[in-house]
N, C-alpha and C positions, 0 to 999 in steps of 0.2 A: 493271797490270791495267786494261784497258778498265772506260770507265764505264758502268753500266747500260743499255742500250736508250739511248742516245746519239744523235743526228743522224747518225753515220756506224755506227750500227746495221748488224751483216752486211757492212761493207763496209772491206775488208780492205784496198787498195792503193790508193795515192794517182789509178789509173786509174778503180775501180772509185768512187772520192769523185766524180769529174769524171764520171763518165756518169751518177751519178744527178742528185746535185744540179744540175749542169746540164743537163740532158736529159730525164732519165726523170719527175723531182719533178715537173715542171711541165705534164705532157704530162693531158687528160682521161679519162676512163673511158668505155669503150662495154660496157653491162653487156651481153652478148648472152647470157646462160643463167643464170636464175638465179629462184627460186620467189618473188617477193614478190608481194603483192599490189596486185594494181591498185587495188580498192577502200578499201583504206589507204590509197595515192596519192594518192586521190583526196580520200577524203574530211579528208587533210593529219591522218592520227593521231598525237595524242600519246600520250606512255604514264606510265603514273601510277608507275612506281617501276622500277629499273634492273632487277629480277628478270624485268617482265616483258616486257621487249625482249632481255635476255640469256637467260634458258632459256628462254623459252615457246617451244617446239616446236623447241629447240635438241639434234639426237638426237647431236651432238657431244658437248656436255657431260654430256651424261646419259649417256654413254656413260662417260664416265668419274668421274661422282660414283657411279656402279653401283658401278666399281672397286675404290673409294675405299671398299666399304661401307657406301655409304650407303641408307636405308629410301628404299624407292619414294617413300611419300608426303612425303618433301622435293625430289623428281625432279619428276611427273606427279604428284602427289597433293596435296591439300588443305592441306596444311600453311601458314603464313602466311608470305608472301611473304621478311619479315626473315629467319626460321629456313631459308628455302631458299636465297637469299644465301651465309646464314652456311655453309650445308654445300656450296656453290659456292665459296668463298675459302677453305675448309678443304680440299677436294681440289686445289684450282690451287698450291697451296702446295708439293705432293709431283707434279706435271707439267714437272718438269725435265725440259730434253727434248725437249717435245711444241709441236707448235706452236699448240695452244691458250693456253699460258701467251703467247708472241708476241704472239697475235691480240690477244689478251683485256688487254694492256697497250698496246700500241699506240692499241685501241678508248679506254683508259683516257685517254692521252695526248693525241689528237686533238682527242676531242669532250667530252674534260671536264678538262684540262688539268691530268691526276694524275700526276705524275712520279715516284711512289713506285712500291710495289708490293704489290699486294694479296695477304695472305695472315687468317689465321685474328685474328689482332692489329690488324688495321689493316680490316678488315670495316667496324667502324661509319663510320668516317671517311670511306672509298671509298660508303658507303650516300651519309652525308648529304651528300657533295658532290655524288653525281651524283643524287641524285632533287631537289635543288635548281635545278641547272642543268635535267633534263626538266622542270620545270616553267615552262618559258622559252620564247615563241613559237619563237626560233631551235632548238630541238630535236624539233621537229614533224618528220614523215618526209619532208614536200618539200622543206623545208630542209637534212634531215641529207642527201638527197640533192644539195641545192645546191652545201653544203659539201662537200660528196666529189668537187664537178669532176665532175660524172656528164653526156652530153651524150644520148643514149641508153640504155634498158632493155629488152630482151625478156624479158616474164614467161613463165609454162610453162599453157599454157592446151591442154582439153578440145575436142573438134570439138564438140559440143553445147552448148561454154559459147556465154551469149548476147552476149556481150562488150560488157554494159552500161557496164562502167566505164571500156573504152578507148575506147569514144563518146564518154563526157562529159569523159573528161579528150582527147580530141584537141580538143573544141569549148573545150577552158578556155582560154585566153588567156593564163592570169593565169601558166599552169607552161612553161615554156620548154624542158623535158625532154621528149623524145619516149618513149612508154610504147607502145611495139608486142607483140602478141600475138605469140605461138609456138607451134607446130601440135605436139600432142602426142598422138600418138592410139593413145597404148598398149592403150587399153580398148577399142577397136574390137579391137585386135590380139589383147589374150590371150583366147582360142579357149577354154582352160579354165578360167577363172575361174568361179565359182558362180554370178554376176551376169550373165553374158553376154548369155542371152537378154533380161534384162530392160535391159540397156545399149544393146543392138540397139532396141529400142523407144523408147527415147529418143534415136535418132540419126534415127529415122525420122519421131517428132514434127520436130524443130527443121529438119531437109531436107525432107520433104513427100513422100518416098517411102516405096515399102511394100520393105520387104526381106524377099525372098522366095528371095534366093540368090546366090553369091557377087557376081555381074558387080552389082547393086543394091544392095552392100553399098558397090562401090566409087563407083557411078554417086552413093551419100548423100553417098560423102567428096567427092568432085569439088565435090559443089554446096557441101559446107561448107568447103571449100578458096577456093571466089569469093568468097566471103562474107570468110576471112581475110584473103584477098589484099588488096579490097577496103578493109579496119581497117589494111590495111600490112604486113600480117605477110610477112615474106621468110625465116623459119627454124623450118625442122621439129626434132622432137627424137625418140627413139627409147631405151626404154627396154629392153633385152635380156638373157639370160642368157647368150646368146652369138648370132651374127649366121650363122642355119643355109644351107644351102645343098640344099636338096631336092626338086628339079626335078618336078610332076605335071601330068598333061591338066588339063584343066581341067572337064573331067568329073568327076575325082579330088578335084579341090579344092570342088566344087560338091557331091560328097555327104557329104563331111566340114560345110560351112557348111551346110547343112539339117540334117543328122543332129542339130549341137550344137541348132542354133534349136529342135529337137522336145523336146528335154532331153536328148539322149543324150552318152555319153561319147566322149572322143579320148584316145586314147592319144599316147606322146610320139612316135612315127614322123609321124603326123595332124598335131600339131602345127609340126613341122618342115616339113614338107607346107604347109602352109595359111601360117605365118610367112613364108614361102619366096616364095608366088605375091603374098601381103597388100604385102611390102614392095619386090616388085618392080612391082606396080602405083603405088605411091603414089611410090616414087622415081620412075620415068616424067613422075609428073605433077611432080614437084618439077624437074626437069630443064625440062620443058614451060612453068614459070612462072618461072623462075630462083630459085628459093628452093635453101638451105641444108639440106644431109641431115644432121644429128648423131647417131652412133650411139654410146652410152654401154650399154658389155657389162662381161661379168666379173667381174657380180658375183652373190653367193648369198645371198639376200633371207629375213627371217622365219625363221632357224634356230632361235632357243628359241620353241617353236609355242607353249607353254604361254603367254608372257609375251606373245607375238603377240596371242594371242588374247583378253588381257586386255586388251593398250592398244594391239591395231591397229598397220599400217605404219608405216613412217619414223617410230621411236620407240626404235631405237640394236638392233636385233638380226639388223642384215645384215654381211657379208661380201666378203672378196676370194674369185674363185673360179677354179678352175686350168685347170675345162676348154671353153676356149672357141680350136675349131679355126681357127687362121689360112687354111687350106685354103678351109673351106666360106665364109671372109670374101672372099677372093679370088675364090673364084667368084662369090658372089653381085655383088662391084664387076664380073666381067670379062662375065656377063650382059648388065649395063642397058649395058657399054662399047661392047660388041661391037655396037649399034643406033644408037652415039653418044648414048644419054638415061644417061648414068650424071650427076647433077648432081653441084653443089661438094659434097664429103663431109670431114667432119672425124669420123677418131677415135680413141674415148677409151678405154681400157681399164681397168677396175680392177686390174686384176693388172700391176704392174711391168714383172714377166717379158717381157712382152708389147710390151716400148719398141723393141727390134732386128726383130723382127720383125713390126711395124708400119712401122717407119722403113725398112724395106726393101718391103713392100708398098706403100707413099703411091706409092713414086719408078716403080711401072707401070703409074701410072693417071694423068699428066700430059700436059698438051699443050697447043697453045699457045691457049687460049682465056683465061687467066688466070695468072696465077703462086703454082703452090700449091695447083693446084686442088684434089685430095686431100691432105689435112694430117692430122700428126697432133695430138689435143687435150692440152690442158695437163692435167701431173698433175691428176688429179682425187679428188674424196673423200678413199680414205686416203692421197694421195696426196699431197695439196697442202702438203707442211711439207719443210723446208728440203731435206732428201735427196730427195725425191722427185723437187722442182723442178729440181734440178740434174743427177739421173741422168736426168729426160727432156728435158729441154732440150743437156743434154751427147750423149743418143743421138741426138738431132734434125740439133742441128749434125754429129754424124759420118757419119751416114748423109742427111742431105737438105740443104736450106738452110734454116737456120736462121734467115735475115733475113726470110725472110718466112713466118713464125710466126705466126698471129692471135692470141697470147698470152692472157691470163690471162681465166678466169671465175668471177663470182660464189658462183653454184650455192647460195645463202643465201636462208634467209628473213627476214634482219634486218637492219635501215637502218644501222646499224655497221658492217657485215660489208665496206665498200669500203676500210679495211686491210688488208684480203687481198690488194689492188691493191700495193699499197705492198710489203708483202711479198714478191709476186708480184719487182718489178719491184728491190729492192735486190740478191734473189740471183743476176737477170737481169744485174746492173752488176757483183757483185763474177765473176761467171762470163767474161765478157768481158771486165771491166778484167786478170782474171787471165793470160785469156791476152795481151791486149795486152803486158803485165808481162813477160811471160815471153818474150818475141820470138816467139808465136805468128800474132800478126799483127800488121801495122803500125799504128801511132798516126795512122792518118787518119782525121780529124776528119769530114770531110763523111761519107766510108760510115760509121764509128761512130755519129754524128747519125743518120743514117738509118735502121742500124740498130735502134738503141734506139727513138728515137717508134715504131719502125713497129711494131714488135713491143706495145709498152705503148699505141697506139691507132691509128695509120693505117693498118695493115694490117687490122685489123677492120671499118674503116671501108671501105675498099675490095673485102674478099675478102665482106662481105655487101650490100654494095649500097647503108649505110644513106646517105643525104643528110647532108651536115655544115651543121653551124649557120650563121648570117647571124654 
């Protein structure tokens, strides 16, 4: 029987030992997706007890202390910190399986050098070691970011945010990490949300125009797009339920955006409509600046409305969702292609399903301006645990090339969460060293070598533009 979570962890064949530990282990992190905060960052936060760097706003695990039967208020609720712990090592305990148990020992291992395993018995002991060690300048967020090999960050940032905190930390000296903004401008985009009119108004303070109809709506983005460019930012992000294809005049779309700004309703044709013109203006201009299109669909948002309603978004009660037409995606890429503005596009699907028929749409949208241009992204969400990662990186290598992958993202809000890298990149080694193993391909060292870094960070570094360190 293998030892516990071992050094050669997931990593099955004497190929798969040799690409990590010599190759992959040593290679740095380019975070490019992922929700931390700048002004943590910034202001180097530590955190007063392991509870609240591991569940605070963790909808992972709350997702599965729910599971577990556990009362809200040891989740999101009031409850003191200890007693929330204790019901976070009481359901890790029955997550055989998941790749939270993984994460969450890995995190243990790394950054607080626990070689055991936390379960409902060994709670107090996993407490006082690591709320010992947090309370150690070297566990501070820029630090834990140090320690993690991290060389670049792109946070998930608002067109109306004022991007106070990527000022002061680009003028800081003292953090060696680059922290660049990411254009994320879903709130402009969703047409029916209840806030819209009043989110309109706050795009028009921060740009200095008056929005008065759609061509104004785009002329705000433009000017808050210079502004990003500007802070550095080279990667958009796009949040969808699925990536529609609904071709209108622009008269069409022009009385749909007045109609909402008056308070009136869109139905979901309107919206497809309006998503449809929104996102082929803004990729235009992403093409126009060389920035980064990320589209992350398929998935089905706030399904228990009741508990929505009680604790708000991204608080563990979304979904994988089935119907999201590869058709209307295809059109909409073969649109901005057919003018030559379709930019570098990476994407992501929530739904599995969705890996073969991605891998077969990337390969009609390349050419030779880059290698890879259109990608598709790393399992994502429920995606990212051991099966996931290998049936999309296995669909990738079948259907595209595989070597030049931009590999693995964050998509976390917590300064631990860069074991996910790690993870990311062991099942990357045993996936390869397997078939090397197997006489799938040859034991050449140089393309192997290449292979691996590229994938686990110089391909990311390349396919978005960032500048590599001195």
């Amino acid at each position: 029987m293998k030892p516990f979570m071992d050094k050669d962890f997931l990593l099955e064949t004497d190929m798969a030992r040799h690409l990590y530990h010599d190759y992959a282990e040593k290679m740095p992190i380019v975070d490019y997706h992922c929700h931390l905060s700048p002004r943590e960052i910034y202001e180097d936060r530590s955190y007063e007890n392991i509870t609240r760097v591991w569940l605070g706003g963790d909808h992972y695990k709350w997702r599965q202390m729910r599971s577990n039967g556990v009362e809200e208020r040891f989740i999101t609720g009031a409850a003191p910190d200890r007693e929330k712990f204790q019901m976070w090592a009481q359901t890790l305990e029955m997550a055989i399986g998941n790749p939270l148990y993984h994460w969450s020992h890995l995190e243990l291992q790394r950054y607080f050098g626990y070689n055991g395993y936390l379960c409902g018995d060994t709670a107090q002991e996993v407490w006082d070691l690591c709320n010992e060690k947090l309370a150690r300048p070297d566990m501070s967020a820029r630090n834990l970011i140090r320690r993690s090999n991290v060389t670049v960050i792109c946070t998930t940032d608002d067109p109306v945010d004022s991007l106070e905190w990527h000022k002061k930390l680009a003028q800081d000296e003292s953090f060696e990490v680059q922290v660049l903004p990411a254009w994320r401008p879903d709130r402009a985009m969703y047409i029916e949300k209840p806030d819209y009119p009043d989110y309109i108004l706050q795009l028009e303070a921060v740009s200095g125009i008056k929005i008065d109809c759609f061509a104004d709506l785009i002329q705000a983005l433009c000017r808050r797009m210079d502004f990003f460019d500007s802070m550095g930012c080279r990667v958009s992000d796009h949040g969808l339920a699925y990536v529609p294809f609904a071709p209108a005049s622009g008269e069409e779309v022009d009385e749909i955006f007045r109609r909402r700004l008056a308070g009136g309703t869109v139905s979901a044709q309107d919206r497809a409509r309006f998503t449809t013109a929104f996102m082929t203006e803004v990729g235009k201009e992403y093409s126009r600046r060389g920035w980064v299109m990320q589209l992350h669909y398929g998935v089905k948002r706030d399904n228990d409305r009741r508990r929505f309603e009680l604790l708000g978004p991204d608080t563990g009660f979304d979904s994988i969702a089935s119907q999201a037409p590869i058709s209307e995606l295809a059109d909409f890429l073969d649109h901005l292609a057919r003018t030559e503005q379709l930019p570098r596009t990476i994407l992501y699907s929530l739904n599995p399903g969705d890996n073969a028929a991605i891998g077969t749409l990337i390969g009609c949208f390349q050419d030779g301006t880059c290698a890879g241009k259109v990608q598709q992204g790393s399992a994502w969400w429920f995606n990212d645990h051991k099966t996931g990662m290998r049936e999309q990186m296995t669909s990738l290598a079948n259907l595209g090339l595989l070597g030049n992958f931009a590999g693995m993202l964050t998509d976390s809000r917590s300064f631990l969460s860069y074991t996910r890298h790690e993870y990311f990149r062991r099942n990357l080694c045993n996936l390869a060293g397997g078939w090397v193993e197997n006489g799938e391909y040859p034991q050449d060292e140089k393309a192997l070598k290449k292979i691996v870094e590229g994938i686990c960070y110089n391909n990311a570094m390349r396919y978005f533009g960032f500048e590599r360190p001195e």
